[in-house]
C-alpha positions in Angstrom: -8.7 175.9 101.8 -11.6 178.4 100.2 -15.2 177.6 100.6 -17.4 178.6 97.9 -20.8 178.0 97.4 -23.1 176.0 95.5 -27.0 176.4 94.6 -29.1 173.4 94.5 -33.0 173.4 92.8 -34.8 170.4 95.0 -38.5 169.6 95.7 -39.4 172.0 98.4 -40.8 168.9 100.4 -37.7 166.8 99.7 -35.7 169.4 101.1 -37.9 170.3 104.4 -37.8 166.6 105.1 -34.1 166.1 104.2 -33.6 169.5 106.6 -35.5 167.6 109.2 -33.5 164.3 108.9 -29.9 166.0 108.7 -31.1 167.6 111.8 -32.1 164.6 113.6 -28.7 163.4 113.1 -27.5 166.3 114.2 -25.6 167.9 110.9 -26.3 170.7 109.0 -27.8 170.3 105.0 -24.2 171.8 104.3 -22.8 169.3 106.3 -24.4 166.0 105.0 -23.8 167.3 101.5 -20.3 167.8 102.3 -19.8 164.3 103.7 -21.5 162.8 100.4 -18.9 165.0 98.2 -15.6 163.6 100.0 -17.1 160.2 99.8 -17.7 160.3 96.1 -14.3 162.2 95.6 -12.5 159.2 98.0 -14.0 156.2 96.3 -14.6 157.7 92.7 -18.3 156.8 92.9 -21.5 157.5 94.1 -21.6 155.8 97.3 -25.1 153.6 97.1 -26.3 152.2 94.1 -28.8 153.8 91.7 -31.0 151.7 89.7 -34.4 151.7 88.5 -36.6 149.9 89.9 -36.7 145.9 88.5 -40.1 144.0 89.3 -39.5 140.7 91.0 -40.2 137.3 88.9 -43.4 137.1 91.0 -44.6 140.8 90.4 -43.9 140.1 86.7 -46.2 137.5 87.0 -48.9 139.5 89.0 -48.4 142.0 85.8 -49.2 139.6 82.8 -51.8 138.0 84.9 -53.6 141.3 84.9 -53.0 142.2 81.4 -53.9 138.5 79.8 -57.4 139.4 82.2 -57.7 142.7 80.9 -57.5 140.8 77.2 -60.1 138.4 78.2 -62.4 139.4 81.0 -63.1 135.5 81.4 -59.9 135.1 82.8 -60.5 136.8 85.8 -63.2 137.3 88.0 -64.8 141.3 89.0 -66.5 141.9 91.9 -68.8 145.5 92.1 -68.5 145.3 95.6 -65.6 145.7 97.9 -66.8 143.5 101.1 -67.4 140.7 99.0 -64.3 140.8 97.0 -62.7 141.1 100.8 -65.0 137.9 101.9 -63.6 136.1 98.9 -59.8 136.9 99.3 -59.9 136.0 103.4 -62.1 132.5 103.1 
């Protein structure tokens, strides 16, 4: 079969640390790309699952909290200093 090429634009960190994993493993960049092209072809998908990221029920939570205290300063207590917030959250 004929091999032609393809050109790829990526984050030049992205790609030295993809480089450094695929080599790790012991493939080439060509190699791991390959193997994720015949896996999409064979299954007709991409093979992991791309979402965005969903906050939790809790970290919903967390994320009102802060904006109903933002709203009313009352709400909430601030501290202007970072050792006695720390004293505070470990008693």
């Amino acid at each position: 079969m004929a091999q032609t090429s393809i050109n790829i634009r990526i984050d030049e960190d992205l790609k030295r640390d993809f480089d450094g994993i695929c080599d790790d493993l012991g493939l080439t960049m060509t190699a791991a790309f390959t193997v994720f092209a015949k896996t999409v072809v064979r299954r007709q998908s991409i093979p992991f699952e791309i979402s965005k990221d969903i906050p939790n029920t809790e970290t919903i939570a967390a994320i009102e909290e802060v904006e109903a205290m933002i709203k009313d300063p009352a709400l909430g207590k601030s501290y202007t200093d970072v050792s006695e917030m720390m004293k505070e959250l470990l008693a």
